[in-house]
VEXMAR-617792 format. One record per residue (C-alpha): z, y, x. Coordinates in steps of 0.05 Angstrom, whole numbers, padded with zeros to 5 digits. Example, Ala and Ser with C-alpha at 12.3 -4.5 7.8 and 13.67 -1.06 7.14 Angstrom:
2
<<00156,-00090,00246>>,
<<00143,-00021,00273>>,
//
This chain:
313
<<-00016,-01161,-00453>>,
<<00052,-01128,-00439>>,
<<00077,-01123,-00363>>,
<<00152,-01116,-00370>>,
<<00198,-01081,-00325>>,
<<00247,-01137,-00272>>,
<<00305,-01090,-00300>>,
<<00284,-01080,-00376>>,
<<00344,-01100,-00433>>,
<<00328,-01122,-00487>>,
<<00314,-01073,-00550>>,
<<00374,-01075,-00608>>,
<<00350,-01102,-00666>>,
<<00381,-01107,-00743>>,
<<00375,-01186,-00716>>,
<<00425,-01170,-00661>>,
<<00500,-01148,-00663>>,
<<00504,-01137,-00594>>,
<<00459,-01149,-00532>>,
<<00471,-01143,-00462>>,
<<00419,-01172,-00419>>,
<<00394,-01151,-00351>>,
<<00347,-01200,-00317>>,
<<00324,-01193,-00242>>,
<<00254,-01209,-00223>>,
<<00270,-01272,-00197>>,
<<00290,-01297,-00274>>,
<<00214,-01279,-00294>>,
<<00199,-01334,-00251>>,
<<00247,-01382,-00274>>,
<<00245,-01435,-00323>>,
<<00292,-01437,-00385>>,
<<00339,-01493,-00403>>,
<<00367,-01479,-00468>>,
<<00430,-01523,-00489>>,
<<00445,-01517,-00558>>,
<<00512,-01529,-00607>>,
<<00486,-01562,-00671>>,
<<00540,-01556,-00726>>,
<<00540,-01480,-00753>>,
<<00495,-01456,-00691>>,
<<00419,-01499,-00702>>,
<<00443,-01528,-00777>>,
<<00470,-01489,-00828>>,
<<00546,-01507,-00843>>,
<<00539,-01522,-00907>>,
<<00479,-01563,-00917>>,
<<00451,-01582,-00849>>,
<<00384,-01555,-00852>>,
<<00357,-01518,-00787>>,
<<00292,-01489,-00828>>,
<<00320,-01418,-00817>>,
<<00308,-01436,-00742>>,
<<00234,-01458,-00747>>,
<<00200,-01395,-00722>>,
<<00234,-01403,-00663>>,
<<00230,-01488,-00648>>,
<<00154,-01466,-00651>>,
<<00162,-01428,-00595>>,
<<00201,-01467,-00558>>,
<<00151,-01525,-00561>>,
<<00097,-01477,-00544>>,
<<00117,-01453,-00481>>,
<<00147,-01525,-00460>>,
<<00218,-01496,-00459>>,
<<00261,-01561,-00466>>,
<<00315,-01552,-00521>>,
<<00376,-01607,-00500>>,
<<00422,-01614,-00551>>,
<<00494,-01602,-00532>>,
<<00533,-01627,-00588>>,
<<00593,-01652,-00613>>,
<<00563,-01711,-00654>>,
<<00552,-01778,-00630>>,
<<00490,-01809,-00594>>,
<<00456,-01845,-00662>>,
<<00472,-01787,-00706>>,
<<00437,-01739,-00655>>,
<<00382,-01790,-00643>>,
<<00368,-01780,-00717>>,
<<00364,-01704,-00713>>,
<<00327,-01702,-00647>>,
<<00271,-01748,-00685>>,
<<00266,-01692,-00738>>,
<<00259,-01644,-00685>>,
<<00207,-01671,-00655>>,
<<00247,-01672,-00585>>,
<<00245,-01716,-00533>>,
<<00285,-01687,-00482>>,
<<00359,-01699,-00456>>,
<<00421,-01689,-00495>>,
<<00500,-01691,-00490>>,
<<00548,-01721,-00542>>,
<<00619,-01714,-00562>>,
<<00625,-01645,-00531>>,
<<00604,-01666,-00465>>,
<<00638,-01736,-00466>>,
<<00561,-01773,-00450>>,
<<00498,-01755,-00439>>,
<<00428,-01800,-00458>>,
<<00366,-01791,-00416>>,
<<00300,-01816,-00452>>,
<<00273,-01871,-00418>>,
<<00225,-01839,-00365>>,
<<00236,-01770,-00377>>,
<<00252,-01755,-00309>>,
<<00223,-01782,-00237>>,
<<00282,-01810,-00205>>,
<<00321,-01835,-00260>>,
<<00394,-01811,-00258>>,
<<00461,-01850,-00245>>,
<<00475,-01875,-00315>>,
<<00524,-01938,-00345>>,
<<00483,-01964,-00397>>,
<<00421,-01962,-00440>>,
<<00418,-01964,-00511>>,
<<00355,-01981,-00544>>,
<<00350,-01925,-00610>>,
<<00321,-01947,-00678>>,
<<00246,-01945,-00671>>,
<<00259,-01975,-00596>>,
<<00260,-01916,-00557>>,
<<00309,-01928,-00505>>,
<<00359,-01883,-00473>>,
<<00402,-01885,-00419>>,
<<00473,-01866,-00424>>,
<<00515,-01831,-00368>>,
<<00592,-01841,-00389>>,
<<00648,-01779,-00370>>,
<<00724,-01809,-00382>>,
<<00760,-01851,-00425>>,
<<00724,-01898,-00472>>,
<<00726,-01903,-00546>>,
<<00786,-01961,-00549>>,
<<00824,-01928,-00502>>,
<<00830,-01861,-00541>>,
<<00837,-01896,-00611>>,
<<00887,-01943,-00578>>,
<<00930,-01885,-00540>>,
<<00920,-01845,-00618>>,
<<00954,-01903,-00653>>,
<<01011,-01907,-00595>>,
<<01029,-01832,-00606>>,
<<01033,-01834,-00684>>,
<<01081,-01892,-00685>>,
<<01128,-01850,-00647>>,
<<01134,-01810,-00714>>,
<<01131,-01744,-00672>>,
<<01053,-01729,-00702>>,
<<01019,-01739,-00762>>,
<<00942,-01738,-00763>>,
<<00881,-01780,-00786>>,
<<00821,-01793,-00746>>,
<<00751,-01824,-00759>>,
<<00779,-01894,-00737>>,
<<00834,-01883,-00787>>,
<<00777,-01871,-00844>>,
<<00721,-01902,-00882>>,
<<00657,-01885,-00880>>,
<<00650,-01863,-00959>>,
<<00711,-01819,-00939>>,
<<00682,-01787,-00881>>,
<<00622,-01769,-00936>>,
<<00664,-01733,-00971>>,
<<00693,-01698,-00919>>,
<<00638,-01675,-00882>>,
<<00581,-01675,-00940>>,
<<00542,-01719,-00902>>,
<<00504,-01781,-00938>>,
<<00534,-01840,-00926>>,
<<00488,-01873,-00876>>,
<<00500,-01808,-00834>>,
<<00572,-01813,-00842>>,
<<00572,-01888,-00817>>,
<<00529,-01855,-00751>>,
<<00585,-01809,-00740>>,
<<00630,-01869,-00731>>,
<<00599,-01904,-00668>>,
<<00632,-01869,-00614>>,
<<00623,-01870,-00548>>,
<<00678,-01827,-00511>>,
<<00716,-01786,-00563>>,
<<00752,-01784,-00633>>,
<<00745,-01725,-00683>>,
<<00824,-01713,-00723>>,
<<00846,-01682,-00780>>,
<<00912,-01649,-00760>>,
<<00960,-01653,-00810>>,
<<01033,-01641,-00777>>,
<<01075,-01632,-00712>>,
<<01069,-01605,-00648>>,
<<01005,-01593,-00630>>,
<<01025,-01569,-00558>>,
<<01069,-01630,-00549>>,
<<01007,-01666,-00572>>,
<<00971,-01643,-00521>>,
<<01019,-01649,-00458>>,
<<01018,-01725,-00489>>,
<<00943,-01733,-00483>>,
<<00941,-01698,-00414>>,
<<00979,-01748,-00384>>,
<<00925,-01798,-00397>>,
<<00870,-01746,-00371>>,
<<00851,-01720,-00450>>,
<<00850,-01662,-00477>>,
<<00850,-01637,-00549>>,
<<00787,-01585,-00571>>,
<<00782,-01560,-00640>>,
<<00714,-01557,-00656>>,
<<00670,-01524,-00726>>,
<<00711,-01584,-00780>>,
<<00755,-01625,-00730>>,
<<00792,-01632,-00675>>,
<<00771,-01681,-00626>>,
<<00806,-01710,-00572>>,
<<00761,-01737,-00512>>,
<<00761,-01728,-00433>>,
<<00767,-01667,-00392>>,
<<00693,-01664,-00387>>,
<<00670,-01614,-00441>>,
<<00597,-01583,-00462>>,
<<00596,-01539,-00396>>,
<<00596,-01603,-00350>>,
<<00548,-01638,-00380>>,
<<00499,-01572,-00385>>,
<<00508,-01560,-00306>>,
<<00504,-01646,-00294>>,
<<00435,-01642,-00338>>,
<<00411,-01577,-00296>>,
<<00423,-01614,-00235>>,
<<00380,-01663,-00263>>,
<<00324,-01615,-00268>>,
<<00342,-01587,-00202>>,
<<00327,-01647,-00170>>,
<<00275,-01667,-00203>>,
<<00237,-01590,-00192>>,
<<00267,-01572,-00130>>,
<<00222,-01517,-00118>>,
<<00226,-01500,-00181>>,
<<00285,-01445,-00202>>,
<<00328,-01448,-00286>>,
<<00353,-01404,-00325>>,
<<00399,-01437,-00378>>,
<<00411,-01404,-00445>>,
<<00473,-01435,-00484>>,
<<00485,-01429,-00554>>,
<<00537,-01446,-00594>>,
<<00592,-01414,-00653>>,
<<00653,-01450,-00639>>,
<<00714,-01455,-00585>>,
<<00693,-01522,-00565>>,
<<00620,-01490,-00547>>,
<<00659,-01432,-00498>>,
<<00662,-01465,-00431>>,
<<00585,-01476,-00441>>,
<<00577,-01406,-00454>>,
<<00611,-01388,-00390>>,
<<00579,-01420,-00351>>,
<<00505,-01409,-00372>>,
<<00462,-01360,-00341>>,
<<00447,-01324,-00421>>,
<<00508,-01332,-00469>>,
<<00485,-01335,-00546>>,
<<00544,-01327,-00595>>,
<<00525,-01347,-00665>>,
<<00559,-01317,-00731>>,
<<00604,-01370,-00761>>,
<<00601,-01392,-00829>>,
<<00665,-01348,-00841>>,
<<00625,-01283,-00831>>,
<<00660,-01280,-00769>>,
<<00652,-01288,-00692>>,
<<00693,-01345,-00662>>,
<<00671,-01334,-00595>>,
<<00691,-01276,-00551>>,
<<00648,-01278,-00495>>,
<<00689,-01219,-00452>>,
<<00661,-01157,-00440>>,
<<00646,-01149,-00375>>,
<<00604,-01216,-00378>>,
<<00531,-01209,-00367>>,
<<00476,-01228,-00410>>,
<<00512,-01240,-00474>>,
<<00481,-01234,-00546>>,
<<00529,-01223,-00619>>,
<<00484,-01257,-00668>>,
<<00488,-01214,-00736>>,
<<00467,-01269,-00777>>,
<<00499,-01337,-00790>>,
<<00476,-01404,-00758>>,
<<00404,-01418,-00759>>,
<<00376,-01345,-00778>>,
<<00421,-01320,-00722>>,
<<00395,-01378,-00668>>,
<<00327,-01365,-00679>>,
<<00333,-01285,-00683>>,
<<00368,-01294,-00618>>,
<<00322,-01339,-00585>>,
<<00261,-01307,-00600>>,
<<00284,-01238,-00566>>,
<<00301,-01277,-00506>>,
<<00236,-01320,-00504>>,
<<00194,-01261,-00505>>,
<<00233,-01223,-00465>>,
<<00236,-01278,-00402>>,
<<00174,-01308,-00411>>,
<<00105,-01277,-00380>>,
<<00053,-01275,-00433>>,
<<00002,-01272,-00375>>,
<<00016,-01330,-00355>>,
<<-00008,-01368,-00416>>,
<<-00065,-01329,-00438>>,
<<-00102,-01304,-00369>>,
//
């Protein structure tokens, strides 16, 4: 067994690009939340597989480290994956636009809108941030007809086009169109800042995200991540988190602020799209792209937080 130093970094691997991590004793005794991007960050770009990132699910599961899904796809698409996952643990949808709590997961259960009852019957229940689905496809349609902006959104399309544009299979692709709070665009001419100053006024903002734009509340990833930990909080009060964010894409950068460990993943481009500043603290470079670079990242900071004595005596 390995006693590690309150003060130790973490050692530079051919894993890591960069690594800057400097824990205090009190984060040895802390629990880790880790929120997680899905697109390009858990599942590859390209074909949507996360098996690159098995080594370090394992792990997660094995030290009861709950992995909450922080995601820009909606609730039955992300039930779907979190069933493959094995999960059962909280997770936010349409960057930070909703959140679903598993029925039971926590004591007191939290203040929510609605429950929707999952294929299989699990039920969830779903706590609501901004405008609603009609209101943003409505406000969409208003602002083309002035001519000023041309664009296409998943309202606009079918599902067998959506397949095509995504490479999902179609059932997937027919998921991705039951919205809750948001609408992904394809942005195809005008002025994008005029755009925006159009959608503020209704409290909307415009976030581009790994394939889309998508326009949805103010509320992004990094609210629903600190709503969630309060969650915890509250339901562990004695209890203290760590939360380690992950994510390759602008809309996953307020998250990565604000969590306590800041994972950037290598795009798909061979490229960083994240610039996490550097004077932040406790920020990692992934060198490899989605999945290999999650779980490369992961596992350094699992071991590297978590007290092996505590597990084996």
């Amino acid at each position: 067994m390995r006693n590690r130093s309150a003060h130790q970094s973490l050692t530079l691997t051919n894993a890591l690009e960069t690594t800057h991590i400097r824990p205090s004793q009190k984060a040895f005794a802390s629990k880790l939340l880790v929120f997680s991007d899905l697109d390009g960050t858990l599942l590859d770009h390209y074909n949507y597989s996360y098996d690159a990132a098995k080594p370090a699910l394992l792990q997660l599961f094995r030290y009861n480290i709950p992995l909450i899904l922080n995601t820009s796809k909606t609730f039955s698409e992300t039930v779907e994956i979190e069933n493959k996952l094995g999960g059962f643990h909280p997770f936010a949808v349409e960057n930070g636009s909703a959140i679903a709590i598993p029925e039971n997961y926590f004591n007191e259960l939290p203040e929510h809108d609605e429950m929707i009852t999952a294929a299989g019957g699990k039920r969830y229940f779903i706590k609501r941030f901004g405008r609603s689905y009609d209101f943003i496809c409505r406000l969409l349609g208003e602002l083309r007809a002035t001519g000023r902006f041309e664009f296409r959104g998943f309202h606009d399309m079918s599902t067998q086009e959506i397949s095509q544009i995504t490479s999902l299979e179609f059932e997937q692709a027919k998921m991705s169109r039951q919205r809750l709070a948001s609408e992904p665009i394809q942005w195809e001419r005008g002025d994008i800042e005029e755009f925006k100053y159009e959608l503020a006024k209704q409290k909307l903002i415009l976030v581009e995200g790994g394939r889309f734009w998508h326009v949805k509340s103010t509320h992004d990833k990094a609210d629903a991540m600190q709503w969630l930990s309060q969650c915890y909080q509250q339901q562990s009060a004695q209890q203290s988190f760590l939360t380690v964010a992950l994510g390759d894409s602008p809309n996953d950068k307020t998250m990565l602020d604000a969590a306590d460990i800041a994972i950037a993943i290598r795009s798909h481009t061979g490229h960083h799209k994240l610039d996490l500043g550097r004077t932040r603290p406790n920020r990692i470079y992934t060198q490899h792209i989605g999945p290999a670079g999650w779980q490369a990242a992961l596992l350094q900071v699992i071991d590297h937080y978590i007290l092996k004595e505590r597990y084996y005596g």
